[in-house]
C-alpha positions as a Markdown table, in Angstrom:
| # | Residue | x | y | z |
|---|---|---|---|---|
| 1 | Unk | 235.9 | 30.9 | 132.2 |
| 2 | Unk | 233.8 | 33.9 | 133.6 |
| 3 | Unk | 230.6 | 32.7 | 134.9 |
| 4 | Unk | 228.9 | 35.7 | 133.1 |
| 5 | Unk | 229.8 | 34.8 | 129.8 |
| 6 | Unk | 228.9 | 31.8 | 127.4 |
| 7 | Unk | 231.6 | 32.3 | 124.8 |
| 8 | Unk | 235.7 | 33.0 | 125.3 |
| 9 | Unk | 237.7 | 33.6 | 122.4 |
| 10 | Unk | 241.8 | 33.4 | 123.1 |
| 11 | Unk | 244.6 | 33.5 | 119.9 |
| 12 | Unk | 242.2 | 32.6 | 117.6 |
| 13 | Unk | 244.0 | 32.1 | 114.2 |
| 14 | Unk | 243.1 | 30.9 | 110.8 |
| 15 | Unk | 245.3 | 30.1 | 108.1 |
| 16 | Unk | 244.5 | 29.0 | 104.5 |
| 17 | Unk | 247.3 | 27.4 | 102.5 |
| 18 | Unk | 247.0 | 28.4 | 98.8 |
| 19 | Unk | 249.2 | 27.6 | 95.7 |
| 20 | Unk | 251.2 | 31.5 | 96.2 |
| 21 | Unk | 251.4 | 30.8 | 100.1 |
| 22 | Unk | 249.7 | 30.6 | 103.3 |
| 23 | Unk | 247.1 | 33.2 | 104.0 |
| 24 | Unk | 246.4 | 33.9 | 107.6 |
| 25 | Unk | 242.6 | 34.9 | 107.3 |
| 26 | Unk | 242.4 | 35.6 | 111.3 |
| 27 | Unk | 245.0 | 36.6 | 113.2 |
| 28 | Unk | 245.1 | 36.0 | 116.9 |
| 29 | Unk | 242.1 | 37.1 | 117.7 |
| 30 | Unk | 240.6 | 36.8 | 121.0 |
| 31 | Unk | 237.2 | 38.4 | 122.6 |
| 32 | Unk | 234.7 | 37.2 | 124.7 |
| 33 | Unk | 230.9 | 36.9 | 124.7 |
| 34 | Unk | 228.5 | 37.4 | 127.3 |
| 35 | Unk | 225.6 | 35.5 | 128.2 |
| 36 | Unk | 222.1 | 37.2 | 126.7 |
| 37 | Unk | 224.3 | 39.5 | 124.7 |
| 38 | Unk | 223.9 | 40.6 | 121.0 |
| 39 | Unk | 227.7 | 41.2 | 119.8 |
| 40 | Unk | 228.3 | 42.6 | 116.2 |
| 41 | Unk | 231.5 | 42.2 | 114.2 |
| 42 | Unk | 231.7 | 44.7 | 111.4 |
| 43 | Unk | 234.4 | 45.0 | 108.9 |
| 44 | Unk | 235.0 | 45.2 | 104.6 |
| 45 | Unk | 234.9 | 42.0 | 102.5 |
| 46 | Unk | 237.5 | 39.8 | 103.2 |
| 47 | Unk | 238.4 | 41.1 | 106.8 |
| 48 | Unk | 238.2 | 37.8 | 108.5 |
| 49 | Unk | 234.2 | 38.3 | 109.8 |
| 50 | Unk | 233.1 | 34.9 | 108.3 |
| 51 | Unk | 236.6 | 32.8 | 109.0 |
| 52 | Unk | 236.3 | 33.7 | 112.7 |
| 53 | Unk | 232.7 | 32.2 | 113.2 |
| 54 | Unk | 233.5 | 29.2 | 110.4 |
| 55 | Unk | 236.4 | 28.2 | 112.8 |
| 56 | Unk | 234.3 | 28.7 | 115.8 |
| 57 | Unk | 231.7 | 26.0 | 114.8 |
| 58 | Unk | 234.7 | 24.1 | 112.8 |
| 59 | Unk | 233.2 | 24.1 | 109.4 |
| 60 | Unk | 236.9 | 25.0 | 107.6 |
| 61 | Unk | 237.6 | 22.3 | 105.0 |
| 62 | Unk | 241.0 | 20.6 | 106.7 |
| 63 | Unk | 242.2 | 20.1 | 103.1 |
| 64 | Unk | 243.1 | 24.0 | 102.5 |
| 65 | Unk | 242.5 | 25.6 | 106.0 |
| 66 | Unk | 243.0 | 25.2 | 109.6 |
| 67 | Unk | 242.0 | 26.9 | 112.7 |
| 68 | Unk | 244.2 | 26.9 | 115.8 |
| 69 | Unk | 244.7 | 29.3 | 119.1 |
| 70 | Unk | 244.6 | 29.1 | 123.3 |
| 71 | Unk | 241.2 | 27.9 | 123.3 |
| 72 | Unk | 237.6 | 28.4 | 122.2 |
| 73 | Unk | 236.0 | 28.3 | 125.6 |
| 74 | Unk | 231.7 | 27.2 | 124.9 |
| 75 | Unk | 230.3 | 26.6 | 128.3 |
| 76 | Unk | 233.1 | 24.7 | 130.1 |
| 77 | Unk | 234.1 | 22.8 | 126.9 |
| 78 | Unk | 236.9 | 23.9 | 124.3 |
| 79 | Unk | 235.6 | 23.6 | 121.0 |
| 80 | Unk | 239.4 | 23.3 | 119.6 |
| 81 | Unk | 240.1 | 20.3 | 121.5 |
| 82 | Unk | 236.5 | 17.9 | 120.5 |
| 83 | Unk | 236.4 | 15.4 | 118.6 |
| 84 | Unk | 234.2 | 15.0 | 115.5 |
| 85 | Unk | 231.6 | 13.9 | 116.8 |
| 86 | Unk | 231.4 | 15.7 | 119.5 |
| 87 | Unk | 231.8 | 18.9 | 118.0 |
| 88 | Unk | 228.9 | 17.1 | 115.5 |
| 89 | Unk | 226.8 | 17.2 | 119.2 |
| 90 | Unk | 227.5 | 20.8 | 119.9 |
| 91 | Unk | 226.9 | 22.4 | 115.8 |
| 92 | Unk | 223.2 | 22.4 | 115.7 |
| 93 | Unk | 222.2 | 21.7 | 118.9 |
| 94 | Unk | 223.7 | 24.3 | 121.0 |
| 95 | Unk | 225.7 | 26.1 | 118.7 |
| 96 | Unk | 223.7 | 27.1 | 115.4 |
| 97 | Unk | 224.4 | 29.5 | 112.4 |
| 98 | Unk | 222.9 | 31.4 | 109.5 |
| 99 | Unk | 224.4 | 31.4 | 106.3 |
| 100 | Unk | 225.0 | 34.2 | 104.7 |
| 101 | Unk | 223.6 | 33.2 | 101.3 |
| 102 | Unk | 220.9 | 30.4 | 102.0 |
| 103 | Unk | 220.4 | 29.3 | 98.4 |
| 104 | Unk | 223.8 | 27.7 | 98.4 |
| 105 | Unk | 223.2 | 26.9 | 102.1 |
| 106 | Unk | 220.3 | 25.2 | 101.7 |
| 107 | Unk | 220.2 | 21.2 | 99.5 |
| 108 | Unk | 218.2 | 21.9 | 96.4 |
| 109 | Unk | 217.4 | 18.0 | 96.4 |
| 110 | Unk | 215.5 | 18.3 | 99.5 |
| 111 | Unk | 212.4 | 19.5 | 100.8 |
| 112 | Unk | 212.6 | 22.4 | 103.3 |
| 113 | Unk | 211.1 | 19.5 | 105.6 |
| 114 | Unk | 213.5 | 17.4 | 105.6 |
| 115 | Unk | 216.3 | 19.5 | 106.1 |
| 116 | Unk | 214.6 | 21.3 | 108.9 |
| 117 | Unk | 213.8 | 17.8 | 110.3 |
| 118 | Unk | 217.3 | 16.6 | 109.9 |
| 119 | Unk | 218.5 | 18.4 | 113.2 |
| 120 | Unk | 214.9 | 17.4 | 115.0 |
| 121 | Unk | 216.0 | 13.7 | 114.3 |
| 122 | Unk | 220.0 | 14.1 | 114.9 |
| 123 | Unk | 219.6 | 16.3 | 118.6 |
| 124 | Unk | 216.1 | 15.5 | 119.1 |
| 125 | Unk | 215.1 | 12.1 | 118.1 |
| 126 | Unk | 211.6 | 12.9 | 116.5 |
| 127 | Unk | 210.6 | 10.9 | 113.8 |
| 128 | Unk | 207.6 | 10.6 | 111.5 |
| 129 | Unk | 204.7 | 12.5 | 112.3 |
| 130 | Unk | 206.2 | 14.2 | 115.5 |
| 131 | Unk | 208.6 | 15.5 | 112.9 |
| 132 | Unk | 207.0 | 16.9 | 110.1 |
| 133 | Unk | 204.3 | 18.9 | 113.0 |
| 134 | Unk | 207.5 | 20.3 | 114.8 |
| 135 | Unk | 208.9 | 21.6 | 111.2 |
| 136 | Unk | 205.6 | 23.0 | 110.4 |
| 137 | Unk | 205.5 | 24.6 | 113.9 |
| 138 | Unk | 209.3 | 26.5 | 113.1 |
| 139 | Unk | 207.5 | 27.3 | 109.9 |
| 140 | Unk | 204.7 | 29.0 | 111.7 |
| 141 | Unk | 207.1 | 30.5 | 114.0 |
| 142 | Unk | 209.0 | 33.0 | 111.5 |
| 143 | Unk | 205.9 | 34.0 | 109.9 |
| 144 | Unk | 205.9 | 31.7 | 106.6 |
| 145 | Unk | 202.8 | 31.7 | 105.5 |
| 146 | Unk | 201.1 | 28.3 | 104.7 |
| 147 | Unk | 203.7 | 26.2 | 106.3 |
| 148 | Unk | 201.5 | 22.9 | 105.7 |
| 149 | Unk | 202.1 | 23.2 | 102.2 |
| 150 | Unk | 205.8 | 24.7 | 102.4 |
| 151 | Unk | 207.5 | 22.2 | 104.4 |
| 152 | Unk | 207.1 | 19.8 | 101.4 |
| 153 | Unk | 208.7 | 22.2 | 98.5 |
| 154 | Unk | 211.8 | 22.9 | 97.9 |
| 155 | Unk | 214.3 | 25.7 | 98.0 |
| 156 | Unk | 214.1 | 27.0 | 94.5 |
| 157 | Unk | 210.4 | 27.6 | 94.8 |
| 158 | Unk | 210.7 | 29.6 | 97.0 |
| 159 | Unk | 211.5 | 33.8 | 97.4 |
| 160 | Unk | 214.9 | 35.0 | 99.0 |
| 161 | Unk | 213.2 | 36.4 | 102.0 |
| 162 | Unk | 211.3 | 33.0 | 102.1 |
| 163 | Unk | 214.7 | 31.1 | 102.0 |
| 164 | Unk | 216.5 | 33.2 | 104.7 |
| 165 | Unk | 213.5 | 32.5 | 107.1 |
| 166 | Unk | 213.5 | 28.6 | 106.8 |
| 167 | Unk | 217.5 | 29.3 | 107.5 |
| 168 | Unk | 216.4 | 31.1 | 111.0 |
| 169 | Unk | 214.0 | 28.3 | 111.4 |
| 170 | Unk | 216.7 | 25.5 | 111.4 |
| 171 | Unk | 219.1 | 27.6 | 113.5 |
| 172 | Unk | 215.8 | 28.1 | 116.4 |
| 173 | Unk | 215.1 | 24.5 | 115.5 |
| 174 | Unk | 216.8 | 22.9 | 118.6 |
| 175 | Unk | 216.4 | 25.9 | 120.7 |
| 176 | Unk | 220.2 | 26.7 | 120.5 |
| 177 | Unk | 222.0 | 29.1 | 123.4 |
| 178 | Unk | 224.4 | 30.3 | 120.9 |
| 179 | Unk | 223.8 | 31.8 | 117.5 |
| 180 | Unk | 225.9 | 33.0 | 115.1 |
| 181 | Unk | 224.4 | 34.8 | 112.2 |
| 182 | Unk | 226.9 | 35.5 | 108.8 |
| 183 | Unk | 225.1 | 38.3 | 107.3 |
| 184 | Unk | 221.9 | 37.0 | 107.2 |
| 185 | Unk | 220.1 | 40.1 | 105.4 |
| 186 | Unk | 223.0 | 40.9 | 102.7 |
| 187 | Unk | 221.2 | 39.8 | 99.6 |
| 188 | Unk | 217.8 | 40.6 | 100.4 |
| 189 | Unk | 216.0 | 44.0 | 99.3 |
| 190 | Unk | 215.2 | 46.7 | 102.3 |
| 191 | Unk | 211.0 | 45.6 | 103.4 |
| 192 | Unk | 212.4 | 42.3 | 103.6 |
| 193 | Unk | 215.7 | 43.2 | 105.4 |
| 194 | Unk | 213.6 | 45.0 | 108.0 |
| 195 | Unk | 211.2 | 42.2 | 108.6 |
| 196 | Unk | 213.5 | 39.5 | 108.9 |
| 197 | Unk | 215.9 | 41.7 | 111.9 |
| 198 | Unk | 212.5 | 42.3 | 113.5 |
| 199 | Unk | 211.9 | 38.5 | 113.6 |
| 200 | Unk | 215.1 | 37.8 | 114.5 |
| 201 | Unk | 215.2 | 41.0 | 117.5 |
| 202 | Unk | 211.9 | 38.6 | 118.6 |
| 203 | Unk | 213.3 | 35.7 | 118.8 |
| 204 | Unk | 216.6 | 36.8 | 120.6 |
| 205 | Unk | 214.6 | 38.3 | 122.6 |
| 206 | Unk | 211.8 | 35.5 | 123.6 |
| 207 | Unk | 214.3 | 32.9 | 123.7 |
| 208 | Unk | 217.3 | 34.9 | 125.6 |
| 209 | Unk | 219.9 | 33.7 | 123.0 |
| 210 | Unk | 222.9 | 35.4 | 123.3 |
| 211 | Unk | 224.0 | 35.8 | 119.3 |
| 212 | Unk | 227.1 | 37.1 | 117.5 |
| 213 | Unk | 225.7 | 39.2 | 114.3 |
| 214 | Unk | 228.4 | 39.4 | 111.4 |
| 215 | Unk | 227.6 | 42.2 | 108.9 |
| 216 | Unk | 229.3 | 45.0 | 107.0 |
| 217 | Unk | 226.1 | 47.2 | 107.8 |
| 218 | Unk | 226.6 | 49.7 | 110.5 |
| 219 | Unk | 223.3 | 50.8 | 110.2 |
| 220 | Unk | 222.2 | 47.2 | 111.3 |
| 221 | Unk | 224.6 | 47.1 | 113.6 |
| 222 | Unk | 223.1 | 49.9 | 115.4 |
| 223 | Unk | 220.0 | 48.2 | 115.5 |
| 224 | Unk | 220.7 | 44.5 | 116.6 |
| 225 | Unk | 223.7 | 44.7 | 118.9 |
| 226 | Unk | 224.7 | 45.5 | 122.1 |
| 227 | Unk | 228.7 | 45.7 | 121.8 |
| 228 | Unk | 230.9 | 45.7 | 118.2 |
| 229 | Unk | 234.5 | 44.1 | 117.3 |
| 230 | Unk | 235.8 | 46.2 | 114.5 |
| 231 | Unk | 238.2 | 44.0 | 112.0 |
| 232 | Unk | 240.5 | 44.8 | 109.8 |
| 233 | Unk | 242.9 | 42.5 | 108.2 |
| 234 | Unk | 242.4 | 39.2 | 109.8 |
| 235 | Unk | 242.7 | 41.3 | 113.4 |
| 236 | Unk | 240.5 | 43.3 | 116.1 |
| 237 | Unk | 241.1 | 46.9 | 115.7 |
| 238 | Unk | 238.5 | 48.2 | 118.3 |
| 239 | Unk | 236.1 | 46.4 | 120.2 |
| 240 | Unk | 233.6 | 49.2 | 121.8 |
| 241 | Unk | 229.7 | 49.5 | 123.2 |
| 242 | Unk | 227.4 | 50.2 | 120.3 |
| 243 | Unk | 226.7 | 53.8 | 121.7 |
| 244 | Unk | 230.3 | 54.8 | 121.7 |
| 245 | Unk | 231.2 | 53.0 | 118.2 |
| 246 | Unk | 228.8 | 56.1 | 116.7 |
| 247 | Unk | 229.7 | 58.8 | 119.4 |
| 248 | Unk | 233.4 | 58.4 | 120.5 |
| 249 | Unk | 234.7 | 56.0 | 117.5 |
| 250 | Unk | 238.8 | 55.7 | 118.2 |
| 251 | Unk | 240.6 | 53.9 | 115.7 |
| 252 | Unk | 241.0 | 56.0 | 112.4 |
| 253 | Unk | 239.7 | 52.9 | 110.8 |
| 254 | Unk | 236.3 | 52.8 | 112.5 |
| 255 | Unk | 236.4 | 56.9 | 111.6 |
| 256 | Unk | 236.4 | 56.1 | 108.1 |
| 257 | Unk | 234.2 | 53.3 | 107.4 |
| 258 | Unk | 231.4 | 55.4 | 109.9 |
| 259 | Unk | 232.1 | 58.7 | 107.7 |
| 260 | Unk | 231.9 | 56.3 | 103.9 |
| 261 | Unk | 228.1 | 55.3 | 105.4 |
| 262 | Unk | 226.0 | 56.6 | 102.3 |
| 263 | Unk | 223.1 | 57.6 | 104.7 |
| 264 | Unk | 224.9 | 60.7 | 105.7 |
| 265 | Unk | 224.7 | 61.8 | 101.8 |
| 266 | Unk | 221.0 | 62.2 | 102.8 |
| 267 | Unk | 221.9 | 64.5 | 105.9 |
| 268 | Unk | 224.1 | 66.5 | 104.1 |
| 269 | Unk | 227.4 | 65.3 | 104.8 |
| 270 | Unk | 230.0 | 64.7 | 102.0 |
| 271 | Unk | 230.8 | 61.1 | 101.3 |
| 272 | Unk | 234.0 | 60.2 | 102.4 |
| 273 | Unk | 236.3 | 57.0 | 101.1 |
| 274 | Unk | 239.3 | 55.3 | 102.6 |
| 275 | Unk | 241.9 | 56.1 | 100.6 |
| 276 | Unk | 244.4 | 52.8 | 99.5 |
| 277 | Unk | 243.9 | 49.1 | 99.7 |
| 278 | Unk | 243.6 | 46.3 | 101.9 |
| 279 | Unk | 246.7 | 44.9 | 102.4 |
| 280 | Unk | 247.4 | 41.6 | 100.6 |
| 281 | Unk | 247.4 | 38.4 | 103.4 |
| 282 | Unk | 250.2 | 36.9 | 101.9 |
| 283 | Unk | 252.9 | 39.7 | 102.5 |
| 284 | Unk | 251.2 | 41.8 | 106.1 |
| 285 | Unk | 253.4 | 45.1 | 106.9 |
| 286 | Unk | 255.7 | 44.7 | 110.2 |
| 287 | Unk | 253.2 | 47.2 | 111.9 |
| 288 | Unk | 249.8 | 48.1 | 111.7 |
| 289 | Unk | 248.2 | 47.1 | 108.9 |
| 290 | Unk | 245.9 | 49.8 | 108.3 |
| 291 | Unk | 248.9 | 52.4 | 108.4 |
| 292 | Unk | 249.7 | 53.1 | 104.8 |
| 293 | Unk | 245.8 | 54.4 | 104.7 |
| 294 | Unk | 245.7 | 56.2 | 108.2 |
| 295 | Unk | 246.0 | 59.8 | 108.3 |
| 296 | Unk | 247.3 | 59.5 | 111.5 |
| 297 | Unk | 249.7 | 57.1 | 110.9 |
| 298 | Unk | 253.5 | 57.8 | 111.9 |
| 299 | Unk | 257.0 | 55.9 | 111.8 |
| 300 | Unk | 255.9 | 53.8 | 115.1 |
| 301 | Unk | 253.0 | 52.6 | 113.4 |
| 302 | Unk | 254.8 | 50.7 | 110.5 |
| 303 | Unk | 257.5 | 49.5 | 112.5 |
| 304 | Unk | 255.8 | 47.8 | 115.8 |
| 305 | Unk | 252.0 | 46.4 | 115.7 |
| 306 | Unk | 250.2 | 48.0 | 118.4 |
| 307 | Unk | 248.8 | 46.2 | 121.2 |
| 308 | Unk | 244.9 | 46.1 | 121.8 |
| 309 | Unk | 244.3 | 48.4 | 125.0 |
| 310 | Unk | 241.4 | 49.7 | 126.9 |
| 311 | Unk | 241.4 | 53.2 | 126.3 |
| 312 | Unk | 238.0 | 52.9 | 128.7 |
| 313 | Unk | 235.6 | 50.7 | 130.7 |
| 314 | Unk | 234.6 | 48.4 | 127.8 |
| 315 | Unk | 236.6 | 50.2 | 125.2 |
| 316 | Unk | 239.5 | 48.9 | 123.3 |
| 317 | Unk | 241.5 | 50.0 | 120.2 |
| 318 | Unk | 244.6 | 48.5 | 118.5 |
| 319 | Unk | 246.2 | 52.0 | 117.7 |
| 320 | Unk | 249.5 | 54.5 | 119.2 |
| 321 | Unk | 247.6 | 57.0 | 118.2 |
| 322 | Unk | 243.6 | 56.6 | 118.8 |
């Protein structure tokens, strides 16, 4: 493992089995994560953003799904290969995530105190007192206001915005060196989308985390991270510095979903879709799998799957014809 990075991805696939067949979600992915760093995935619904980091921190239900690859490299230890309960060790502690949609994430049979305290006890072995303080303290940290009376109530009484905060304070709760975060503004309205990625660009920032954000949002993209993985598919189509994914995209498929952004309707630009569908996981074409909806796409592109090569320093793209 390079000494500079905290996280090393290699083969990384994810397969579902379902009653019409077996649905490979993420397909031999691999990528690498450096330490301090902010990396973004991006990518439409159902491209294999969420899978990826469930089978990272080995949250896949074993009854439908299963994760396997090379090796999921988390400082010196591969995640693939722990047990249980050791993986139970890592998912919390070192490793934390935010949900996507924390009203499902979240118990509604317990108070936001005890399940911010249930980590504090687990990693951290504070009880009573100690506890509660510490939970009022991660309250205080994300700007909730009245945390006194708020660790006590419970998650329906409380806003969306409210909700998504006591998520970020649960991840921070153990002081993680790793955190993943699934979309964590999605179903919240812009003020509060902008508040919470300033508290979390604080955080990150204070606490030197190095974080992987998931989101389908370019814009926030361009505001939280430092380099992007494009997916399509269940694979990486372009992995590229956040400067270059806006002024020298490569792959056709980043071209499109940066020209179907509906901020450029406000500059004046013509709002552009990609023409076709996704192509169904249960029956992938030989080749690429964005070809039948690439303008550039020619006979070599749906016969032969192109490999992912740097096209320059830091720059990758899956494509024969980028």
């Amino acid at each position: 493992m390079q000494e500079n990075n905290i996280l090393e991805v290699s083969g990384l696939t994810t397969e579902f089995h379902t009653l019409s067949g077996t649905v490979r979600a993420v397909n031999n992915v691999s990528f690498s994560l450096r330490k301090g760093e902010t990396l973004g995935i991006v990518g439409e619904s159902g491209c294999g953003k969420s899978v990826t980091a469930l089978s990272i921190m080995r949250l896949l239900d074993r009854r439908f799904g299963h994760a396997y690859g090379e090796y999921i490299r988390f400082q010196d230890q591969d995640l693939l290969t722990l047990s249980d309960k050791q993986i139970q060790n890592v998912r919390g502690n070192e490793i934390a995530m935010i949900f996507q949609e924390p009203m499902t994430a979240l118990n509604p049979v317990f108070s936001i105190g005890n399940q911010i305290g249930e980590a504090l006890e687990k990693h951290l072995g504070l009880r009573g007192r100690e506890k509660k303080q510490r939970c009022i303290e991660l309250l205080r940290s994300v700007n909730i206001p009245r945390p006194e009376k708020i660790v006590t109530e419970y998650p329906h009484q409380l806003s969306g915005g409210m909700r998504q905060r006591v998520m970020i304070a649960m991840a921070l709760s153990c002081h993680p060196c790793l955190l993943i975060a699934d979309e964590p503004t999605t179903a919240l309205d812009v003020t509060i989308q902008a508040q919470i990625l300033e508290l979390l660009q604080r955080i990150i920032r204070e606490q030197a985390m190095s974080v992987m954000f998931i989101t389908h949002d370019l814009g926030v993209i361009a505001e939280m991270a430092d380099r992007v993985i494009v997916m399509y598919a269940g694979r990486i189509m372009e992995v590229v510095p956040v400067r270059e994914l806006f002024a020298a995209p490569a792959h056709p498929y980043t071209i499109g979903l940066l020209h179907s952004r509906p901020s450029l309707v406000a500059k004046g630009h013509k709002l552009t879709c990609i023409p076709g569908m996704v192509p169904s996981l249960l029956d992938m074409p030989p080749g690429c799998p964005f070809a039948d909806r690439c303008p550039r796409a020619e006979a070599d592109c749906r016969s032969s799957l192109p490999e992912l090569r740097e096209i320059a320093p830091g720059h990758a793209v899956r494509c024969f014809h980028a």
